[in-house]
N, C-alpha and C positions, 0 to 999 in steps of 0.2 A: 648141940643137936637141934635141926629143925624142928617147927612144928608137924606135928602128923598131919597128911591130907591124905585126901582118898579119891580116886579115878570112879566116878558114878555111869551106868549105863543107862539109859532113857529110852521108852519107844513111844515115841507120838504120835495120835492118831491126825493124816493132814488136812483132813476136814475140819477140825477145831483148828489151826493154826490156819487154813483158809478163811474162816469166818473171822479166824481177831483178825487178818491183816484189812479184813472190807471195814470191820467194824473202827481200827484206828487208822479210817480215810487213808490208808497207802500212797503213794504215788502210782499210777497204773502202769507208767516205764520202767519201771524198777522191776529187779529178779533178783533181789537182797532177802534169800532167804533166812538167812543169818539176823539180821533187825526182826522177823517175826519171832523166833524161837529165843531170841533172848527176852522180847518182850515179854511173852512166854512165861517162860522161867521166872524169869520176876515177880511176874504176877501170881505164878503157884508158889516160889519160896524166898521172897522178900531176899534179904540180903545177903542169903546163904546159899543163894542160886549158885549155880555150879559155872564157875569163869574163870579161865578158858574155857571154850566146847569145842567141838571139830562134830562136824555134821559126815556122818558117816556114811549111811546105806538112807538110799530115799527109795522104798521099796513099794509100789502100789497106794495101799492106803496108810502106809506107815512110814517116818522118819526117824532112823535110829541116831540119836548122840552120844555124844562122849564127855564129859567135862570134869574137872578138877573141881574138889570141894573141901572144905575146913572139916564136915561133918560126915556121916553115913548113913548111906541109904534113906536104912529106919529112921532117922531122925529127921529126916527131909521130906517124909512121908508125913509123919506127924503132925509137922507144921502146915503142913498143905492140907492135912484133914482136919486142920483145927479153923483154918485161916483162910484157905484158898474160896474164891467162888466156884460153884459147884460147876458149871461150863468147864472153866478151867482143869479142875481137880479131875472130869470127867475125859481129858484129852489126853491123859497118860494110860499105857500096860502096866498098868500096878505090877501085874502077876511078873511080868519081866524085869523090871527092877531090877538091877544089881551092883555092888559096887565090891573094891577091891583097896585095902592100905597099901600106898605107894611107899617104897622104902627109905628106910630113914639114913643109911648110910653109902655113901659113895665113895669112890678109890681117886686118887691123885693119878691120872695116866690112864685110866678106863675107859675103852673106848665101846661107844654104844653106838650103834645105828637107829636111825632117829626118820620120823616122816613130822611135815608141819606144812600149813598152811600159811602161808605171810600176805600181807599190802606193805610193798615196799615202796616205801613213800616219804618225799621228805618236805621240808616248809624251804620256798622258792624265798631266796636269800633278798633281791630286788625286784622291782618289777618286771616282768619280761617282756619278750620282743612283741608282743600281739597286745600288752596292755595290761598283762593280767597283774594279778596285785601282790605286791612283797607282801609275805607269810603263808600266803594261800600255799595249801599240798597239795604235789605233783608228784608222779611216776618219776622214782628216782633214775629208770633210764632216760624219759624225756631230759630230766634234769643236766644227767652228764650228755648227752647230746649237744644242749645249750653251751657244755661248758668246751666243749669238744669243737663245735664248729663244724666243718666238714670234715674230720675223723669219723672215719667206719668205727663203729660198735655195733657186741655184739647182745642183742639186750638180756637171754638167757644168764651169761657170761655177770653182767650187771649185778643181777639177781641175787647171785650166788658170792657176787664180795659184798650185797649188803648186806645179805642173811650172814656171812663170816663176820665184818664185823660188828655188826648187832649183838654175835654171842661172843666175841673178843671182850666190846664194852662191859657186857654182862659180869663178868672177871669167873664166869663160870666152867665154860666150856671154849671149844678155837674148832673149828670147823676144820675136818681132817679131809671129807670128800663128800661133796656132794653133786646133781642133777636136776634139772627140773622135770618132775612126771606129769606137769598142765600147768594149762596156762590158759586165764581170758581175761579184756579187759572187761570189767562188770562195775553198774552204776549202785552205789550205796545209799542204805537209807538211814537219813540220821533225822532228828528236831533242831528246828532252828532255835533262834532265839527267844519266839514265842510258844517253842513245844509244839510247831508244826512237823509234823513227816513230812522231808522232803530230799529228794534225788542229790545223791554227791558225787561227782560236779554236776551241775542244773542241766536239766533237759538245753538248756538255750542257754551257751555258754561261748564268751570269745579266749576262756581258758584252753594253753595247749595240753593236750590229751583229753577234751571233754567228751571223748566214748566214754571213759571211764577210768575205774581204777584198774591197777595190776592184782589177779586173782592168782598165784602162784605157792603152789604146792613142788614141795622140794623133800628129797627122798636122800640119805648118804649115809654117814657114817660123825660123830665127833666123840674129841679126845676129853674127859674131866680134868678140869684143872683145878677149881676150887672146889670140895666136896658140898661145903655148907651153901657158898653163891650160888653154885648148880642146882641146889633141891629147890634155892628160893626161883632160880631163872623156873625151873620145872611151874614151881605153883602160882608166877606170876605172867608165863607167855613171852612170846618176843615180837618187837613190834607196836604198829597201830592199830585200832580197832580189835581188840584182843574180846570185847566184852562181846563181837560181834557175829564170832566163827571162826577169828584168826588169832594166829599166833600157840595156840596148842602145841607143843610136843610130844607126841606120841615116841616111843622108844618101841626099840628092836633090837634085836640079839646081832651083834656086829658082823656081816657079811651076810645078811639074810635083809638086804632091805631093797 
């Protein structure tokens, strides 16, 4: 049997997470709002922070999330009341708070409808045609593109056999049906290697794809295959950037997604 984790609800207030992203020197081209709220998070519950999240409703002065956690609620509260800086501690709805235990058993053959947010993305095998550098991650459709030549793709199409087999590898789930319900490319914010925030790929970049990365949100349906791998795929995300906004699974009652 898995470990127990729990689904947590959070409401942000976005004026504290406006003021951390000024206060840790942001990139100003950036609209990663995902790098603020995990900084966020960390900073009010060290390493119990809730990861995955999936950024849900950005409602006026409020941002509501969602994340997976080892703990509950209460217990995440406490630490933040014990530990957090008061700024920090002050940029949550206590009073909304909520969380829920995710369950502990799944079926061989169950099939669930599912939404999730991905960066499908992979590490460029050689150098490519514009110079850029073997390892560097790229847009895994740029990628088949390259591999492609002048073959028509279609990049949606792309999408959805990386997300199939990302949860194939998983040995947890196999992707039964899915769609994409959005899509942008968006510039991420990570630290470099001296712990500076800065834009991924750079403002000023002779990398192919340097608008950005792939922001793709995918809605369908998949089948369980392993009941234990599935709960760990559930409490570990699929993907890259999972601490960041991506990779969450949210689940849905199969035909209702």
């Amino acid at each position: 049997m898995p470990d127990a984790f729990y689904m947590i609800r959070l409401r942000l207030q976005a004026r504290t997470l406006a003021v951390l992203a000024q206060r840790r020197g942001l990139p100003p081209r950036s609209d990663d709002a995902g790098y603020v709220i995990h900084s966020f998070l960390r900073e009010l519950f060290g390493d119990m922070a809730p990861s995955p999240f999936s950024i849900e409703r950005e409602e006026g002065k409020l941002v509501e999330v969602l994340g997976y956690a080892d703990v509950r609620a209460v217990e995440l509260r406490e630490y933040a009341g014990a530990f957090a800086d008061p700024f920090h501690f002050s940029g949550v709805v206590w009073e909304s708070m909520a969380d829920k235990p995710m369950p502990d058993r799944w079926q061989a053959g169950q099939r669930l409808g599912f939404k999730t947010r991905i960066c499908p993305v992979v590490r460029r095998a050689k150098p490519g045609p514009r110079g850029e550098q073997a390892g560097r991650e790229m847009d895994v459709f740029l990628a088949n593109v390259e591999l492609a030549g002048t073959e028509p793709l279609d990049r949606y199409s792309t999408y959805l056999q990386w997300l199939g087999a990302a949860l194939a590898r998983s040995g947890g789930a196999l992707l039964a049906r899915g769609s994409v319900d959005a899509f942008r490319l968006r510039r991420l914010v990570r630290r470099d290697k001296l712990g500076k925030p800065t834009t991924v790929p750079p403002v000023r970049s002779n990398d192919h794809g340097s608008s950005g990365r792939p922001d793709v949100t995918i809605r369908g349906e998949l089948t369980v295959v392993d009941p234990l791998a599935f709960a760990h795929l559930l409490r570990r995300g699929i993907g890259r950037h999972r601490a960041f906004g991506f990779g969450m699974i949210l689940l849905r009652p199969p035909g209702n997604t």
